[in-house]
C-alpha positions in Angstrom: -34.3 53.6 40.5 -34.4 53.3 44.2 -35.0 49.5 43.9 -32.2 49.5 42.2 -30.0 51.3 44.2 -31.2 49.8 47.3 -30.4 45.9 45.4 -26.7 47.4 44.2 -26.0 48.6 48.3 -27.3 45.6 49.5 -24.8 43.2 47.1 -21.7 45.7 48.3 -22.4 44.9 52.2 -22.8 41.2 51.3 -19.5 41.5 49.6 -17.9 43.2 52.6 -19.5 40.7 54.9 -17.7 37.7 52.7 -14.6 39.7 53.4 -15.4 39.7 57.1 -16.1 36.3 57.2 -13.0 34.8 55.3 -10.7 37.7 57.3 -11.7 36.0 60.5 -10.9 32.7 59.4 -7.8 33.6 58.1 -6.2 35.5 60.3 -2.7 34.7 59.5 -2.2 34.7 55.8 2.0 33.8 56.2 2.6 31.7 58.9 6.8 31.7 60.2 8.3 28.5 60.7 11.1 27.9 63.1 14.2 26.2 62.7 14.6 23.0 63.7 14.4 19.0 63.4 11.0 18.2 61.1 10.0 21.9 62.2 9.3 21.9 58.2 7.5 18.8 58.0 5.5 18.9 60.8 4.0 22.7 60.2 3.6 22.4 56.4 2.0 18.9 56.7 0.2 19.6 59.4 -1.9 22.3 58.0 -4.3 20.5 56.7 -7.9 20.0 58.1 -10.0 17.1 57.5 -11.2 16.7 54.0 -7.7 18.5 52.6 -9.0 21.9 53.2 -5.8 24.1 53.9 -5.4 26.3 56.3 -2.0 28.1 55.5 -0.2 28.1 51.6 2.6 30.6 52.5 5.1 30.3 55.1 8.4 32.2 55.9 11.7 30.6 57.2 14.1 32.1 59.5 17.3 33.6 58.2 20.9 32.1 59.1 18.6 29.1 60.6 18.7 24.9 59.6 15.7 23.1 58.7 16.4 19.3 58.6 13.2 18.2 56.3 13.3 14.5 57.9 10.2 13.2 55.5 9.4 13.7 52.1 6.8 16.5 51.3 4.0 15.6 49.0 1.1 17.5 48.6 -2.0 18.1 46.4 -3.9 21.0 45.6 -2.6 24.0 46.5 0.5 26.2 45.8 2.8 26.2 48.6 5.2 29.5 48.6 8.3 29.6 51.2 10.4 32.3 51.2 13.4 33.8 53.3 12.0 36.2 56.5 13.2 40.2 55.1 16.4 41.5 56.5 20.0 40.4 56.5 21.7 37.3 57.2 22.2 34.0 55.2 19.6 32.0 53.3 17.5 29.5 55.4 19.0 26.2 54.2 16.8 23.2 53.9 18.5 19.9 54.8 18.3 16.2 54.5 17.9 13.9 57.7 21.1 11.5 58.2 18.8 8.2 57.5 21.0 5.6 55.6 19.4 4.4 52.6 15.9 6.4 53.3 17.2 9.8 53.2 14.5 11.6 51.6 14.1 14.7 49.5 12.0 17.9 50.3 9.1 18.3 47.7 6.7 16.3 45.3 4.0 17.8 43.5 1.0 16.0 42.5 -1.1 18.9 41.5 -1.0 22.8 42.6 2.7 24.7 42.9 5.6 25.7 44.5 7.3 29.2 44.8 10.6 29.2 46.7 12.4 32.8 47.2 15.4 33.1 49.1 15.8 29.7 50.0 18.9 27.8 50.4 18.7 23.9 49.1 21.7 21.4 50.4 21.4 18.0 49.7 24.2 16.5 51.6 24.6 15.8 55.2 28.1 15.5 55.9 27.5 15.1 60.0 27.9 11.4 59.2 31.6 9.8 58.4 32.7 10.6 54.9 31.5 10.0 52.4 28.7 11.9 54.3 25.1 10.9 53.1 23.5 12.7 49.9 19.4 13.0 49.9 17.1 11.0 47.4 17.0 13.4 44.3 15.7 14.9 42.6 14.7 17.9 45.3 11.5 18.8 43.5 9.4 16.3 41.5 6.5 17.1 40.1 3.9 14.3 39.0 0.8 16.2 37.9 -0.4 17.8 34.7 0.0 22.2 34.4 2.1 22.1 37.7 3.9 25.7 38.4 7.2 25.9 39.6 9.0 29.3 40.2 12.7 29.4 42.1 13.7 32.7 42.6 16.7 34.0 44.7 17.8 30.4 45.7 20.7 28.4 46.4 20.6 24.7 45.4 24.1 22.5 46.4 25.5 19.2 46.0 22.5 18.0 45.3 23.5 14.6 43.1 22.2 13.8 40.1 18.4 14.8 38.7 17.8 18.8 40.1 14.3 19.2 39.0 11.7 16.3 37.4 8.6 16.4 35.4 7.4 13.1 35.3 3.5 14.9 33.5 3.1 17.0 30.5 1.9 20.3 30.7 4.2 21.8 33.5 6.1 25.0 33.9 9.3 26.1 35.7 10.5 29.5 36.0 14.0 29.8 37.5 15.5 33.3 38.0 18.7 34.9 39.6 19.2 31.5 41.5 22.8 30.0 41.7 23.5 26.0 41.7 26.5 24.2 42.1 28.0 20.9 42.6 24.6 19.2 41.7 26.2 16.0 40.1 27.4 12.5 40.9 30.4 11.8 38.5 29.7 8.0 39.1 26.9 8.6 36.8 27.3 11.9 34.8 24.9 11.0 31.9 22.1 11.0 34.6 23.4 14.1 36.3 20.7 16.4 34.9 19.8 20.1 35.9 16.2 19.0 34.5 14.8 15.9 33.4 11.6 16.1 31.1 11.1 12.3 31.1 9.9 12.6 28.0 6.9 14.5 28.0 6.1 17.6 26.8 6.7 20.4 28.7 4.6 23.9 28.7 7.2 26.9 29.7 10.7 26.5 31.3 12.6 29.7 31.3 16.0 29.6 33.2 17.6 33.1 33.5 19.8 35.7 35.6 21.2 32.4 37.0 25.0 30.8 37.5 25.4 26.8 37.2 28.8 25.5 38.1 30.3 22.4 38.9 27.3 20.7 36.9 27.0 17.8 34.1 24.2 18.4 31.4 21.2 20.2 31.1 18.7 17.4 30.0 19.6 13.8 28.4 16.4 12.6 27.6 16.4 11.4 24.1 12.8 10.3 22.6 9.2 12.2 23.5 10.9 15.1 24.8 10.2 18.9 24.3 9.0 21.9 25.1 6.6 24.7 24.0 8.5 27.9 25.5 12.5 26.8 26.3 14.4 29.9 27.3 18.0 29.8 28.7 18.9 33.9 28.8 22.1 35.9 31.2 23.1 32.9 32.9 26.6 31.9 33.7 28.1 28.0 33.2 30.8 27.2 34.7 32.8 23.6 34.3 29.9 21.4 33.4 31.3 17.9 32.7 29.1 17.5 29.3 27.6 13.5 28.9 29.1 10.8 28.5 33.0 11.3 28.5 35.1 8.6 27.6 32.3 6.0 27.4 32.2 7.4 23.7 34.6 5.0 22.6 31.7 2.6 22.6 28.4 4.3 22.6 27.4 4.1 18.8 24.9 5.1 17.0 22.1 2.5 15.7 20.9 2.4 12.5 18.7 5.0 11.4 19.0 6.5 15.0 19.6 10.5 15.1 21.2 10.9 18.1 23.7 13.0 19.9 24.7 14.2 23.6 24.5 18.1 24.1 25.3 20.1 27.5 22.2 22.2 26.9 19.8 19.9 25.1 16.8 22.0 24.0 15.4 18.8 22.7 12.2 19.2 20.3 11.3 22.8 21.4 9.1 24.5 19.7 10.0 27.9 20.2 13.4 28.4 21.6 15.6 31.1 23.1 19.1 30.7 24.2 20.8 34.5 24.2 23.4 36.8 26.2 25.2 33.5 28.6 28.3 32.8 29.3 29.7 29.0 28.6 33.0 28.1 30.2 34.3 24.8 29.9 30.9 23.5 29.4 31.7 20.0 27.9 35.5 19.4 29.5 35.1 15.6 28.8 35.0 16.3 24.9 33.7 14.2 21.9 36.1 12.2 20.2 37.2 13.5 17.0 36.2 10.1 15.0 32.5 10.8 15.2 30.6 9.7 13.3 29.9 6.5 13.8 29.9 7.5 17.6 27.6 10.0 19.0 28.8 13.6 18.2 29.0 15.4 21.0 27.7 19.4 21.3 27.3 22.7 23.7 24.4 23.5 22.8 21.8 21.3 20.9 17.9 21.9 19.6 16.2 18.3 18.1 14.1 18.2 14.8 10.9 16.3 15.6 9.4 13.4 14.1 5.8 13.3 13.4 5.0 10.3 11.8 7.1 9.6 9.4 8.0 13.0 8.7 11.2 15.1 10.3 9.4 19.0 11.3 11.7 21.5 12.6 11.0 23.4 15.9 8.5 26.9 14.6 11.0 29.6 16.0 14.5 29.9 17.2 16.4 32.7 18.8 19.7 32.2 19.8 22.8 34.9 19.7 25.3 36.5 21.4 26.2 33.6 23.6 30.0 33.6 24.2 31.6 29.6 24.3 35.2 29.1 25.3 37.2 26.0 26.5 40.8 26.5 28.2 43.3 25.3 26.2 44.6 23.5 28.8 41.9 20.7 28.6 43.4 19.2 25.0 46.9 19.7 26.3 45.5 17.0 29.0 43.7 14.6 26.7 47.0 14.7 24.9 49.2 14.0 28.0 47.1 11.3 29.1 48.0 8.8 26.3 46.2 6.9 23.1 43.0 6.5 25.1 42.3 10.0 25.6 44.5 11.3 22.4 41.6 11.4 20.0 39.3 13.8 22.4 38.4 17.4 21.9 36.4 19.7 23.7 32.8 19.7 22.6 31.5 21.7 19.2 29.8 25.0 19.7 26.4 24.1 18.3 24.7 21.6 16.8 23.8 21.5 12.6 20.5 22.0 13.0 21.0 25.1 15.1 23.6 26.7 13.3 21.4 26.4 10.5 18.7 28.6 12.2 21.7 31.1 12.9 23.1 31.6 9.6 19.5 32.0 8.6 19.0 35.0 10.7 22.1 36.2 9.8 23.5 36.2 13.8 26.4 33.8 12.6 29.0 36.8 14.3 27.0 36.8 17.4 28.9 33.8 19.1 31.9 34.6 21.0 34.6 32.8 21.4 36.4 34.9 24.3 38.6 33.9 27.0 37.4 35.0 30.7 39.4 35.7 33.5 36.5 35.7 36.9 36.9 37.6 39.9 37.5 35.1 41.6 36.1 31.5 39.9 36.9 28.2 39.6 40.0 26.2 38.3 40.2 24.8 34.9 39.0 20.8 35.9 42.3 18.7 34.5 43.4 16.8 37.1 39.4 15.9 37.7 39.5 14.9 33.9 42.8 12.8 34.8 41.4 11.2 37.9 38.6 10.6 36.1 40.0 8.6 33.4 41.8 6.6 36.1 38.9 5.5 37.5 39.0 7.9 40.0 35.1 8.5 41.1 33.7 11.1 43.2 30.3 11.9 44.9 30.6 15.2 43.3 32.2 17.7 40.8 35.5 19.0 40.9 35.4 21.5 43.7 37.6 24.9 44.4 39.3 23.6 47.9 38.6 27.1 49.4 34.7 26.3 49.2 32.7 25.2 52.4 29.4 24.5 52.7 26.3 25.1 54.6 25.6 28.5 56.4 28.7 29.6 55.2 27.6 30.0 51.3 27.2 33.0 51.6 30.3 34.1 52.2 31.9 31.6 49.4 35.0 33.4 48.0 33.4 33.3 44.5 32.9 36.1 42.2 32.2 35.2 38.5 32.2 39.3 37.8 34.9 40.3 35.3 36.5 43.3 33.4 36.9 41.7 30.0 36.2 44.6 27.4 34.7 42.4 24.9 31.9 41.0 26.9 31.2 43.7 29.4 28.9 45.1 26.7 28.1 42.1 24.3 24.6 41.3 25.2 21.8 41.9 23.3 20.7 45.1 25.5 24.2 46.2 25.6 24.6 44.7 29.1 27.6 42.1 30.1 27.0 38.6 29.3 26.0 35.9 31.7 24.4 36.5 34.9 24.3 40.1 35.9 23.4 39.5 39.5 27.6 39.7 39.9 27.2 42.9 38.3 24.6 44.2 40.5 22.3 44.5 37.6 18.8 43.7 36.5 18.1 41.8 33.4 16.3 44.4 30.7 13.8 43.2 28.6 14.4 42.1 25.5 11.8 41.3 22.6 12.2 37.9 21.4 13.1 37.9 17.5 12.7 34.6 16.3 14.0 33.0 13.3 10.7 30.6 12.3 10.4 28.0 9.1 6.8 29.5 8.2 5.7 26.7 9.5 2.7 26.7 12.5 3.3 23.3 14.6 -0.2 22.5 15.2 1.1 19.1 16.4 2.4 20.4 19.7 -0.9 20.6 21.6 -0.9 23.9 21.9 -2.8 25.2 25.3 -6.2 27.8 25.0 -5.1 31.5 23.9 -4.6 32.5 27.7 -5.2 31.3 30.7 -5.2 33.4 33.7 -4.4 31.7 37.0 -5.1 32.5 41.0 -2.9 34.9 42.3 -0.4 33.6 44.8 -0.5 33.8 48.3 -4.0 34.6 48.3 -5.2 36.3 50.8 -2.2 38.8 50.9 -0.9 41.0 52.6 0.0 43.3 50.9 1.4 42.1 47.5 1.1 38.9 45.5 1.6 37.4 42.2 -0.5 37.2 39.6 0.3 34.6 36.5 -0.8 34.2 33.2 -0.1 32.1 29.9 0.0 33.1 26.2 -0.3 30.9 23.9 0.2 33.3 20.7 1.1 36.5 20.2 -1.1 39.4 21.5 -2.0 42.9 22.8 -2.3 42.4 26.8 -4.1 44.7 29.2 -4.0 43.5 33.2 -6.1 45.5 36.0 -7.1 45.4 39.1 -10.4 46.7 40.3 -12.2 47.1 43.5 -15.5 45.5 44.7 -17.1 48.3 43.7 -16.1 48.1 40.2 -13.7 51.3 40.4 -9.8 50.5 38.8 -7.2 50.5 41.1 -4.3 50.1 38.9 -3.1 49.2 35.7 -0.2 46.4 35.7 -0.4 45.8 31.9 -1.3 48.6 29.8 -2.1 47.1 26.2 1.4 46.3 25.6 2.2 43.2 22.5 3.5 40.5 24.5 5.1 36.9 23.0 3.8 33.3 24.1 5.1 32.7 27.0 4.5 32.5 30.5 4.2 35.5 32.8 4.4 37.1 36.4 3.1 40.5 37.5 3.7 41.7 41.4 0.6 43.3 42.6 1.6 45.7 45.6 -2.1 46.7 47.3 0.4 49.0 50.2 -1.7 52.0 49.7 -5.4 50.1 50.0 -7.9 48.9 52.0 -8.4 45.4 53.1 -11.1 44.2 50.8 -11.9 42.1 47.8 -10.3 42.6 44.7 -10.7 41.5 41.0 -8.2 41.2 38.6 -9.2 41.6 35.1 -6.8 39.9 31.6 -8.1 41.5 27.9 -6.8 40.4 25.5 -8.3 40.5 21.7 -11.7 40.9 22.8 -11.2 37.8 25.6 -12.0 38.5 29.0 -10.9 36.6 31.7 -11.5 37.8 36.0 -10.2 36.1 39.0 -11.0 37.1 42.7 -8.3 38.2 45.4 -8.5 39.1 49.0 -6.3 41.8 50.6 -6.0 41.0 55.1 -4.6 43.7 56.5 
C-alpha cells in the first residue's frame, strides 16, 4: 500500500512540475497588440519560432484604436482568437492598406481556427480619392479540411462581394450577435455572397442573434453544395438585393436543369433550421412573373439532392415563424419604370420544396407577412432599383446618407428595435422576432423540432458520434472555450476535473442535446493554477482533453 501511495505522490509532483515548467514558458497566455501600421501583421506573424512552434494563440486589440493589416494573414496550425480589450469605447477596427491593385485581406486558414469577439471588420479605405480602394475579399478564407470559425460580437462593413469562403469540406462557422452591412458590390450582385460553400460540403454553420443589411444573397453556389447542420435563427435582413435582378430576362433554364436563385439558399442541407427572423425587402430586384422558363426566383430556398440518379430530400427541416414583407412601394417602381421592368415582382416567400416540409408539419400559419416600422432603419431601396436599371453602378448597396463609417459605427443612428404588437411576441419562445440584441435580450434556447422524411442520409459523410476538441486559448487565464460536435442525437454530460482526479464542475449535466456543434465557457475564477481535464460522456463514450490554468 505504501508503494503505492508513494508511486500515486510521486506522479502528482511530476504533474505539478509539467505545470511549472510550461507556466514559465508561457508567461503571457494573451499578448495586447497596439494600434498601428502592420502592428497586426508583424506581432501575429511574428510569433512563430523556428520549426512553426507558436508562441502566442490569443491576442487582445485596443479599443477605439486602427489596425491597418498591410499583408495578408495566413497561418497553419493553430487557433488564433482576437478579441476587443474589456471596457468601453468602440470596437478595434481592422483595416486594409491603401495598395492599388494588391490590397490584401486579413485572414486565410489552412488548418487550425479563428475566434474574433468584439472586433470591428472594414474593408474599404476611403483615404485615397473616391472611389476609395476596397480590400481583396473575401475577409476570411479558409482552405483546410474541419477548420473552426466563430464571430462573435463583431462588426463586418463594406466589405465587397464574398464575406466568408470555404474553399475544403468539413468546416464550421458559428456566427452570433454580430451585425454586417453594405458587404456587396452591385457591379456583380450574383457573386455578392454572405458565404460561399464552393461547393463542398460543409459540417456546421449556424448564423444567429445577428442583423445583415444592405446585403445581396446568402449563398449562390449551385452544384456540390450543402451542409450537415444549416441554422439561420433571431436574425434581422434588411434590403438585400436578392440574385440576379433584371438579367432574368435572359438567364434560362437548360434542359433538365433544376435551378433557381434564392436570398437565403440552404442548398442540399441535411438538417436545416431557419426560425424566429425578420426579412425586409429581402429580394427588392424581384423575379419576373413569366417564370418558368426563366429561373424562379425565392426568399428562402432548401435544394433536393441528387445521388446518382436518384432525387433525396434533405433528413430534417425546421423552419417557422419567420415574418417576410416587401414594401409596396417596390412594384409601384417596377411599374413606373416601363415594359422592361413591368413584368417584375418581389421575390416568393419560399421555395416548393420547403413549403412542402411546412405544410407537413402543419407550421403553414407560422409565416408572417407583417409590415415593420424600425426605430430608426433604412429607406425602402427604389431609386437604387431605378438607378440600377439605368445602368447606374455602385461599389456598394444603397446606403442611409446619415451613415459614416469607421470609428464612428458605433454611434450609427440605426435602431432596427420596434413596437409592432404582432411580432414583439411571435417567436417561438415568445420573444420578438429577428435579432434581439436591439432589444437588449438574450436568445433562449429552443429545442429543434424537425420535420424529417424517415429517411437517414447515410450519403452525407456523416462525421464520428462526437468529437471533443482542445479548448481555446489554452493556457487560460481564467476562462476558455471548450467545443464539441454531435453527430446524432444524445444524452451529454461535460466536466472538468482536477489533476488529482477530484470534479471541479459540471458544465453539462446529462442533458439530450441535437447534432450540432457546440460551445461551453469554462470560468476557473475561483481555482488554482494547475492542470485540468475535461471529460465528454456520452452513451457509454468517453472522450478527455488536457487544459492548463496560468494565473
Amino acid at each position: 500500500m505504501e508503494k503505492i501511495l508513494n508511486r500515486n505522490r510521486t506522479m502528482v509532483l511530476c504533474v505539478l512540475c509539467l505545470a511549472i515548467l510550461y507556466a514559465g514558458k508561457s508567461a503571457h497566455a494573451v499578448k495586447i497588440i497596439e494600434p498601428g501600421l502592420g502592428t497586426i501583421n508583424k506581432t501575429i506573424m511574428g510569433d512563430t519560432l523556428k520549426g512553426g512552434v507558436r508562441t502566442e494563440t490569443s491576442y487582445i486589440l485596443r479599443r477605439n484604436g486602427y489596425y491597418i493589416y498591410t499583408q495578408l494573414m495566413t497561418y497553419s496550425g493553430f487557433h488564433l482568437t482576437i478579441e476587443a480589450e474589456k471596457g468601453t469605447g468602440a470596437k478595434p477596427v481592422l483595416k486594409p492598406l491603401a495598395i492599388v491593385g494588391a490590397s490584401p485581406r486579413p485572414f486565410q486558414i489552412n488548418s487550425g481556427g479563428l475566434t474574433l469577439r468584439n472586433i470591428h471588420v472594414d474593408g474599404y479605405d476611403n483615404s485615397l480619392p473616391p472611389p476609395g480602394l476596397q480590400a481583396a475579399n473575401p475577409p476570411i478564407r479558409v482552405s483546410g479540411d474541419r477548420v473552426r470559425v466563430i464571430i462573435d460580437s463583431c462588426r463586418f462593413d463594406r466589405n465587397a462581394r464574398q464575406l466568408f469562403r470555404s474553399d475544403n469540406p468539413k468546416t464550421t462557422w458559428i456566427i452570433t450577435n454580430s451585425v454586417f452591412s453594405n458587404n456587396s458590390s452591385t457591379g456583380d450582385p450574383n457573386s455578392s455572397e454572405f458565404f460561399t460553400s464552393r461547393h463542398n460540403i460543409i459540417d456546421t454553420l449556424i448564423l444567429a442573434n445577428s442583423t445583415v443589411y444592405n446585403h445581396s444573397i446568402f449563398d449562390s453556389r449551385t452544384s456540390g453544395d450543402g451542409y450537415q447542420y444549416f441554422k439561420i435563427e433571431h436574425c434581422t435582413f434588411v434590403n438585400w438585393f436578392g440574385g440576379p435582378g433584371n438579367s432574368l430576362k435572359t438567364d434560362t433554364l437548360r434542359a433538365g436543369e433544376h435551378r433557381n436563385w434564392a436570398v437565403v439558399r440552404m442548398h442540399e442541407a441535411n438538417r436545416a433550421v431557419f426560425r424566429n427572423n425578420l426579412l425586409i425587402n429581402c429580394g427588392f430586384m424581384g423575379r419576373h412573373k413569366k417564370s418558368p422558363p426563366l429561373i424562379p426566383m425565392y426568399v428562402v430556398c432548401i435544394d433536393s439532392i441528387l445521388v446518382g440518379t436518384k432525387t433525396v430530400l434533405p433528413e430534417a427541416v425546421d423552419v417557422r415563424n419567420n415574418n417576410i414583407w416587401f414594401d409596396p412601394g417596390l412594384a409601384q417602381t417596377y411599374k413606373t419604370l416601363g415594359d422592361s421592368m413591368s413584368m417584375y415582382e418581389p421575390a416568393q416567400f419560399y421555395h416548393p420544396i420547403l413549403q412542402g416540409y411546412i405544410d407537413k408539419g402543419g407550421r403553414s400559419g407560422s409565416l408572417k407577412n407583417v409590415s415593420v416600422k424600425f426605430a430608426d432603419g433604412l429607406r425602402t431601396p427604389t431609386e437604387f432599383i431605378t438607378d440600377f436599371h439605368k445602368g447606374v453602378r455602385t461599389m456598394f448597396m444603397p446606403r442611409d446618407s446619415r451613415i459614416t463609417s469607421g470609428a464612428d459605427m458605433e454611434k450609427w443612428p440605426l435602431n432596427f428595435s420596434y413596437t409592432d404588437a404582432a411580432l414583439l411576441t411571435a417567436s417561438t419562445q415568445g420573444q420578438p422576432l429577428g435579432d434581439l440584441n436591439w432589444f437588449g435580450m438574450k436568445m433562449l434556447p429552443t429545442k429543434d423540432d424537425f420535420v424529417t422524411t424517415g429517411v437517414e442520409r447515410a450519403d452525407r459523410d456523416l462525421p464520428a458520434k462526437f468529437n471533443l476538441s482542445q479548448n481555446y486559448p489554452n493556457p487560460f487565464n481564467p476562462a476558455t472555450t471548450i467545443q464539441f460536435t454531435l453527430s446524432q442525437r444524445a444524452q451529454v454530460r461535460l466536466a472538468v476535473f482536477n489533476a488529482l482526479g477530484q470534479e471541479v464542475e459540471t458544465l453539462i449535466d446529462n442533458t439530450m442535446l441535437n447534432p450540432n456543434s457546440y460551445e461551453v465557457r469554462f470560468n476557473a475564477k475561483d481555482l488554482p493554477s494547475g492542470i485540468y481535464f475535461y471529460q465528454l460522456e456520452s452513451d457509454n463514450v468517453v472522450s478527455t482533453q488536457k487544459m492548463l490554468l496560468l494565473r
